[in-house]
C-alpha positions, 0 to 999 in steps of 0.5 A: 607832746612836748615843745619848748618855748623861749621868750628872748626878751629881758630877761629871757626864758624858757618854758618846757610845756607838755600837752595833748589834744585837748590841752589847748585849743588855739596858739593863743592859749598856748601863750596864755600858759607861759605869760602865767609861768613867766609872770611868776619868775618875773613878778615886776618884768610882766608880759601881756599876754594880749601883747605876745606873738608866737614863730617857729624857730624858722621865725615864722607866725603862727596864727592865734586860732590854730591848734598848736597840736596840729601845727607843732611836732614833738620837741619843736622850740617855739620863740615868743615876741612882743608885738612893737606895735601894741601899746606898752601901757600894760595893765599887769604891771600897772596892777604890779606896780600897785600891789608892790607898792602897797606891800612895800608900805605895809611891811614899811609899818611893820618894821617901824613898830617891831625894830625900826627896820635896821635893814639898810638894803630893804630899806633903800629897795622900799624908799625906791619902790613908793610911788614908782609908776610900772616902767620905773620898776621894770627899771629899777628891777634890772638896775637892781640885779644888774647891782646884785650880779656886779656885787657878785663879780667882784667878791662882794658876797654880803652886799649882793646877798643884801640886794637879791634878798631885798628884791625877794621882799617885795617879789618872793618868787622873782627867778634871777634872786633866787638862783643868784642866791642860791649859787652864792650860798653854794659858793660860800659852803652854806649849803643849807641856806642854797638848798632853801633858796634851790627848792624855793625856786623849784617850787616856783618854777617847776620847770626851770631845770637849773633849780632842780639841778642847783638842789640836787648838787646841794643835797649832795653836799648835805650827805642827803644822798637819796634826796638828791637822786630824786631832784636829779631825777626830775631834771633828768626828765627835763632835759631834750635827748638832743642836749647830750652834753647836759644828759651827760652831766645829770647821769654824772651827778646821779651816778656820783650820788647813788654810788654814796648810797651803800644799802642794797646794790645802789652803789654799784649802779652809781659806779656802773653809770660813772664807769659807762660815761668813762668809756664813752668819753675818756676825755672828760675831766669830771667823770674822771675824777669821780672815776679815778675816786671809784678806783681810790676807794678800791685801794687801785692806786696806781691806776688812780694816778694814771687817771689823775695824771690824765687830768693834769692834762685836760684840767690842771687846775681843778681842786678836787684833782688836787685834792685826791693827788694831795691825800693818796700822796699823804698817805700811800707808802707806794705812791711815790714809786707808782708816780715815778713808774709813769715818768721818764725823766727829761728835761720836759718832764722835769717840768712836770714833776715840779708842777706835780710836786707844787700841787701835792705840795699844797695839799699837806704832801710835803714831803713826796713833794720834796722828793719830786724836787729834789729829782727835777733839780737834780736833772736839771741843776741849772734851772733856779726857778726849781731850785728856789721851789725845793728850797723853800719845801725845805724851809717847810720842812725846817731842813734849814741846814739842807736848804742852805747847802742846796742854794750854796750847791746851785751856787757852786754848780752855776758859778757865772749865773749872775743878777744885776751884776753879782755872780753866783760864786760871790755867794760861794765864796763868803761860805767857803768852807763852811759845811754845817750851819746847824751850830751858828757858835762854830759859824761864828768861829769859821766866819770870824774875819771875813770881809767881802773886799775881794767881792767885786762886781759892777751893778748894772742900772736900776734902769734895767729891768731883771728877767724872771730869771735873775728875779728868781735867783735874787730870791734864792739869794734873798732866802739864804739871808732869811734861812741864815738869820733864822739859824743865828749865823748874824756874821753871815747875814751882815756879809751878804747884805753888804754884797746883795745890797748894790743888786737890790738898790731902790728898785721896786721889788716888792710889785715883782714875783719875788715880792714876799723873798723882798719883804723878808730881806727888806725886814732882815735889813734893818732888824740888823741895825739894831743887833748887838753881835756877837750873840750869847749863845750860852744864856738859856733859850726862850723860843718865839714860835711865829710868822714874820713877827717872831724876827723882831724879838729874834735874838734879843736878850730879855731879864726875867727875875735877874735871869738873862734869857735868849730870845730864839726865833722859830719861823713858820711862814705864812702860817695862819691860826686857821690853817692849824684847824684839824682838817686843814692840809694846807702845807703852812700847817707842815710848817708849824708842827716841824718847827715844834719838832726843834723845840726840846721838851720843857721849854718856855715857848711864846706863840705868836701867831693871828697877824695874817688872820686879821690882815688877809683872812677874817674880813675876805671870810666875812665879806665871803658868807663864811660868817655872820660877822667879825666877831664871829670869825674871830672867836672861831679863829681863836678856838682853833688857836687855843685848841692847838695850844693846850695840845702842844703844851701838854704833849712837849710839857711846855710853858706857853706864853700868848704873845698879842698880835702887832698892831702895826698895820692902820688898816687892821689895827681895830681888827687886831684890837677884837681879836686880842680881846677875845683872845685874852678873855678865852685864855683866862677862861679855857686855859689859864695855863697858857699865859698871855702877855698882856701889853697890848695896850703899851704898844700904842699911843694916846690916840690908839695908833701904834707908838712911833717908838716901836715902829720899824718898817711899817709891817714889823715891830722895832726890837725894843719893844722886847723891853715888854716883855720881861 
């Protein structure tokens, strides 16, 4: 017989237990079992046995002496409670409280003779733990998990990881630790790490389903194919046949590991079980996707995207959804036309297309995405949040000719849209006749005399807040200004601040949607107050290859060896020295490759890239469990760097020139400071043919903040910081 028996205290359980006749004489001994297995989970949150009652699920006593045999029928839940009435002065914990206690003195000793304990966490959980009376660990023990879970939350992976380890020091087997870490380690892609913590759980807790669950979905992801169809197995075993919606999840699971297995007819049977869930429920987002998978390796494409497109529908955020839409849009010829064969284009699914096209977009298919906006736009040629999605695919890629004359076509096509008061054929008109900005010389010619006099229009208060439309196309307008700037037609974009300007006045843009098109204009702005025009295209060119730093240098004249040199700024935006990793289809890395398409062969190149990776990536990373700590993060971000590098210059022939990262910001200038380091040290010892710029330190002040002479706008650097470089 097999019952199911809960404890709904704190913390609650649940203990499946399987007996015959003689396996237990009275209800009683019943309760005896599970206080053992609970006592294992919860090693400082004991239960007495002598204590504990024991209802049916319709709350009704049984009495100690019976035999539960007689009493119960297969697959009953029982209920366990803790009599009110019986004294709290438990003697278990009494004798926890002394052996924890102990243990946390003993391993006190140790550490001070091996290494002087330089766990913090540890050594906060053992200052706490001497001399502590039972009731005051039973609360310390919910105050800590309850401190490990709230760490968790809030993405502080480290210091939850520090807490529930330090609880596992003093109760090795305590369940909430183990599984929390378990699920973190998972979280963090260190599937070794959560594989141990699963199995040691499951080996303390047998028949705590989710261990066995947790270990096998981690054997998966280790490629350990048949191990985790045994640990699935076990669970399997586990689960009630009234609990379908679990029953389901495990045969998924099974299925998704056996068809891995490619020895004998193994496979088969995994695709049979995930293509008998998926006609038993067509609705289910996680046996179609591993269904629409079985289709991609059969090379049935286009019935793959009808059942991805079914998933849009029940999970539209699901990564493995966008994962498989990224790739089969990468990479299948047909995909495009297959995609096109489901949609009747409509205003509703115009919609549809871009959302498509976002995603696909994400994924490295940049160029099916640019397809798909292009078709929505074109359908729907007033809607300006899908025309500044599709100018920006062309920024990525580097069509800055394309996307200039898409916004000057919006432009034109809805000449009394307006923002803040400037209507969209102001924007026309400053280019009218201008048909080509590939060449900024000829621009020049063609723009040479144009003023914006005649370019009236009354700007409505900062007071009124603009709608997410007018938001949106203040961001187009906004990226023509960058687009323009990159390209070297300076005339134009000194024509457009003056007239955008009045719209922009002091609002707070920068806490709006458009807060990173704010950013660029913000900079363009005042990069332009220090821009001597007309620029001499004639000298020869060295291009700075980079994120928003390469604008600071963009433009600028620099004498090397009484030779005059034009600094040309090549834009990826947003691009991060861990997004150019080999297996990396984040679409900034499109970005990357087409803007080196530009550059001639045999050029002289300086790359300037890292900034993003100190500011946003390499702590959250650390923070995240994905390494030890910074320096790792840093000198594996620097490998991938230098790895690209020495790729691109042997196949272009270039001179490479590694310009350091800014040290503009307070809050990651140390930061900046390892990473510089040890990507200097690299260079000199991996590729000394790539040269860095070594003037770091000139960028700084006495006290090692960054030199007032060189500061702009508190993100950039001033332009005359050029001067270093020659």
């Amino acid at each position: 017989m097999k019952v199911y028996v809960h404890y709904e205290g704190e913390p609650d359980f649940t203990l499946k237990i399987e007996f015959s006749e003689s396996s237990f004489s009275s209800f009683f001994s019943l309760i005896q079992e599970f206080v053992k297995r609970y006592n294992i989970a919860f090693p400082l949150n004991k239960l007495n046995e002598n204590n504990c009652q024991i209802f049916s699920e319709k709350r009704k006593k049984f009495s100690l002496e019976a035999n539960p045999f007689k009493s119960l029928s297969a697959g009953n839940d029982l209920f366990i409670k803790v009599d009110p009435s019986s004294s709290s002065n438990d003697p278990s914990l009494s004798s926890s409280s002394q052996s924890v206690d102990d243990h946390s003195k003993q391993d006190s000793e140790g550490e001070n003779k091996e290494n002087s304990s330089n766990n913090e966490e540890e050594d906060k959980m053992r200052k706490k733990l001497e001399g502590m009376d039972s009731q005051s660990l039973l609360k310390l023990l919910r105050t800590s998990l309850a401190e490990a879970e709230e760490h968790a939350k809030k993405g502080r992976l480290r210091a939850s990881v520090a807490t529930f380890e330090s609880i596992l020091k003093f109760a090795p087997t305590e369940m909430n630790s183990l599984h929390h870490l378990g699920e973190i380690w998972s979280f963090a892609g260190k599937h070794e790490k959560a594989a141990d913590y699963y199995e040691k759980g499951a080996n303390a807790h047998p028949d705590m389903i989710e261990f066995h669950i947790g270990l096998g979905n981690e054997y998966f992801e280790l490629k350990e194919y048949e191990k985790s169809v045994r640990v699935l197995q076990t669970a399997l075993n586990m689960v009630k046949e009234s609990d379908k919606e679990l029953l389901n999840r495990l045969q998924l699971a099974m299925g998704k590991a056996m068809y891995k297995i490619k020895t004998g007819n193994t496979s088969d049977v995994g695709a049979n079980i995930i293509q008998k869930l998926f006609q038993q429920n067509e609705n289910n987002p996680d046996v179609l996707i591993e269904f629409a998978g079985i289709l991609e390796d059969k090379g049935r494409i286009r019935d793959t995207i009808q059942v991805l497109l079914k998933i849009i529908t029940l999970r539209p955020d699901d990564p493995k959804l966008k994962k498989m839409f990224g790739r089969i849009m990468r990479n299948d010829k047909k995909s495009i036309e297959y995609l096109e064969a489901e949609f009747t284009v409509s205003t509703k699914t115009a919609t549809a297309l871009i959302y498509i096209a976002t995603m696909i977009k994400n994924e490295g298919a940049v160029e099916a995405a640019g397809h798909f906006y292009a078709k929505a736009t074109n359908f729907v040629p007033n809607n300006v949040a899908f025309r500044l999605n599709y100018v920006h695919n062309l920024e990525v890629l580097n069509q800055s000719n394309e996307a200039v004359q898409s916004i000057l076509d919006f432009c034109a096509k809805n000449p009394t849209m307006k923002v803040g008061g400037l209507p969209c054929s102001h924007i026309s008109k400053v280019m009218e006749g201008i048909k080509d900005v590939s060449q900024p010389d000829k621009v020049r010619e063609l723009a040479a005399g144009r003023t914006i006099a005649d370019l009236k229009y009354e700007p409505i208060s900062e007071d009124v807040e603009f709608s997410p439309e007018e938001l949106d196309l203040l961001a187009l307008f906004f990226t023509l200004i960058k687009i323009l700037y990159g390209i070297g037609c300076l005339e134009l974009v000194s024509l457009y601040i003056q007239l955008i300007q009045p719209v922009r006045g002091e609002r707070k843009l920068h806490l709006t949607s458009i807060r990173n098109e704010h950013a660029y204009y913000l900079s363009i702005k005042d990069l332009m107050k220090h821009t001597i025009l007309p620029i001499p295209f004639e000298y020869p060119r060295i291009y700075v290859v980079g994120d928003s730093h390469s604008m600071s240098a963009g433009w600028k004249v620099i004498t090397v060896k009484e030779q005059k040199y034009l600094m040309q700024p090549l834009l990826a935006t947003g691009v991060k020295c861990w997004h150019l990793r080999p297996q990396s289809n984040f679409y900034p890395k499109n970005n990357f490759y087409n803007v080196l398409k530009s550059i001639p062969n045999g050029s002289q190149v300086i790359f300037l890239f890292g900034e993003i990776d100190c500011r946003e990536g390499l702590l959250v990373a650390v923070e995240k469990l994905k390494y030890k700590e910074l320096s790792e993060g840093i000198k594996e971000t620097v490998n991938i760097y230098i790895d690209v590098l020495v790729k691109v210059q042997r196949k272009k022939k270039l001179s490479v020139y590694v310009h350091p990262i800014v040290p503009v910001l307070n809050e990651t200038r140390s930061t900046v400071k390892l990473f510089n380091e040890e990507m200097k040290n690299s260079l000199k010892e991996r590729a000394p043919q790539l040269k860095y710029l070594d003037f770091f330190e000139q960028l700084l002040n006495e006290e090692g903040g960054l030199n007032p002479d060189y500061a702009l706008d508190g993100t950039h650097l001033n332009p005359l910081y050029v001067r270093l470089i020659e």
